[in-house]
C-alpha positions as CSV (number, residue, x, y, z in Angstrom):
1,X,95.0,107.3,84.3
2,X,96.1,104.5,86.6
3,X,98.4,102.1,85.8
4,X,97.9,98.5,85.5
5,X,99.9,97.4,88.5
6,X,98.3,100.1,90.4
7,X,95.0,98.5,89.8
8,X,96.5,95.0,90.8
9,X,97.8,96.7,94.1
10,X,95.0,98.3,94.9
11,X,92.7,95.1,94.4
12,X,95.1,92.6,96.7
13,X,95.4,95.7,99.2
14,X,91.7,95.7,99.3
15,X,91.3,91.7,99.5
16,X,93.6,91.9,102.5
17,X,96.6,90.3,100.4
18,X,99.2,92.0,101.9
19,X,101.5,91.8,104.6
20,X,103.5,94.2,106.9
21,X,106.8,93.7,108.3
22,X,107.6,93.6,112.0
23,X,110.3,96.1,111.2
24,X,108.0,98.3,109.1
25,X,105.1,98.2,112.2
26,X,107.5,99.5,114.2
27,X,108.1,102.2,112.0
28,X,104.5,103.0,111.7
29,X,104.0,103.3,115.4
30,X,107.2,105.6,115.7
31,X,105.2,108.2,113.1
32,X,102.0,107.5,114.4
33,X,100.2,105.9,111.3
34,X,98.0,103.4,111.1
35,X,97.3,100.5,109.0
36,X,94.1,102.2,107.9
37,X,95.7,105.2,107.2
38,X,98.4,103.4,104.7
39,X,95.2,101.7,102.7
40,X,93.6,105.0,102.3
41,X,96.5,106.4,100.8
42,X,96.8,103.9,98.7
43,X,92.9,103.5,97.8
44,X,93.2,107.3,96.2
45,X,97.0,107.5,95.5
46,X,99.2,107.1,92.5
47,X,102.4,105.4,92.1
48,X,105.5,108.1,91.3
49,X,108.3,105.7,91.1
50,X,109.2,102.4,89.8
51,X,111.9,100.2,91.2
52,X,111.5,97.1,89.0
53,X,115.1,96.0,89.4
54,X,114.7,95.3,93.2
55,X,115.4,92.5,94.6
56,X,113.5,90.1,96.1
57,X,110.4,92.0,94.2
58,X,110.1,95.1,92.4
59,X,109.0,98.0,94.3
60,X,106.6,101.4,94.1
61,X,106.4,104.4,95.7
62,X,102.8,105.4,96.3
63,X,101.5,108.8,97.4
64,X,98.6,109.5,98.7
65,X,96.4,110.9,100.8
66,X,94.4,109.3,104.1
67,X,90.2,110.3,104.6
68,X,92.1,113.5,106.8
69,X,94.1,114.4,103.7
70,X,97.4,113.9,105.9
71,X,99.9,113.2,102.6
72,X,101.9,109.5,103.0
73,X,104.2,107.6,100.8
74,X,103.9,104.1,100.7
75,X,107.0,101.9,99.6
76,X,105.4,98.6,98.5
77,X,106.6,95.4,96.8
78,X,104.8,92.8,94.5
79,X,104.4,89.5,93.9
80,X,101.6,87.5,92.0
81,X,99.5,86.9,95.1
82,X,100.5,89.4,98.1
83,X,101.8,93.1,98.2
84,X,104.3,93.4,101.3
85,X,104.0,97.0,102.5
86,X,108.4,97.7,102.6
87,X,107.7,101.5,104.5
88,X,105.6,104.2,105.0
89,X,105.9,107.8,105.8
90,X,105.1,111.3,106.3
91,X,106.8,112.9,102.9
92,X,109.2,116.3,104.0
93,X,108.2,119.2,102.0
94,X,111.4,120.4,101.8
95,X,112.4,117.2,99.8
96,X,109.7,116.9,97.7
97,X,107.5,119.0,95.3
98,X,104.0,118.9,95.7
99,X,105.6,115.1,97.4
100,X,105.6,113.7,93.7
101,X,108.6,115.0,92.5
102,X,112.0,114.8,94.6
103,X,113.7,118.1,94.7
């Protein structure tokens, strides 16, 4: 069952309510993923962590998977009216099981 904020992140991610960071574009070009790729993810993802104690807004890590099933995490933070994509990235398997659960 998906959460609540998932829901809201999911539905300003699919108004276009959200914004990416110069330093996180940068990022995404380095590891070759696109912005369509990172809204995919999260269309079909899940959130499987929960930073609410970061500052400036509370956080959530996102995996998911894009329309070519390549696996990304998503690092987001939100607000009331925007969701500011933090990072995204290829998860390594040898860090992560199944890339929910850290190792």
């Amino acid at each position: 069952m998906k959460s609540k904020m998932f829901e809201r992140i999911r539905k300003l991610i699919s108004k276009g309510y959200y914004n990416v960071k110069l330093h996180t574009r940068k990022r995404m070009l380095e590891r070759n993923i696109k912005i369509k790729e990172v809204k995919e993810a999260i269309e079909n993802g899940t959130i499987i962590e929960e930073y609410e104690d970061d500052k400036p807004l509370p956080s959530y890590l996102i995996y998911g998977k894009t329309s070519e099933l390549r696996p990304l995490h998503v690092v987001v933070g939100v607000d009331e009216e925007v969701v500011a994509i933090i990072t995204v990235y290829e998860p390594d398997p040898n860090k992560w099981i199944g890339f929910i659960k850290r190792r």
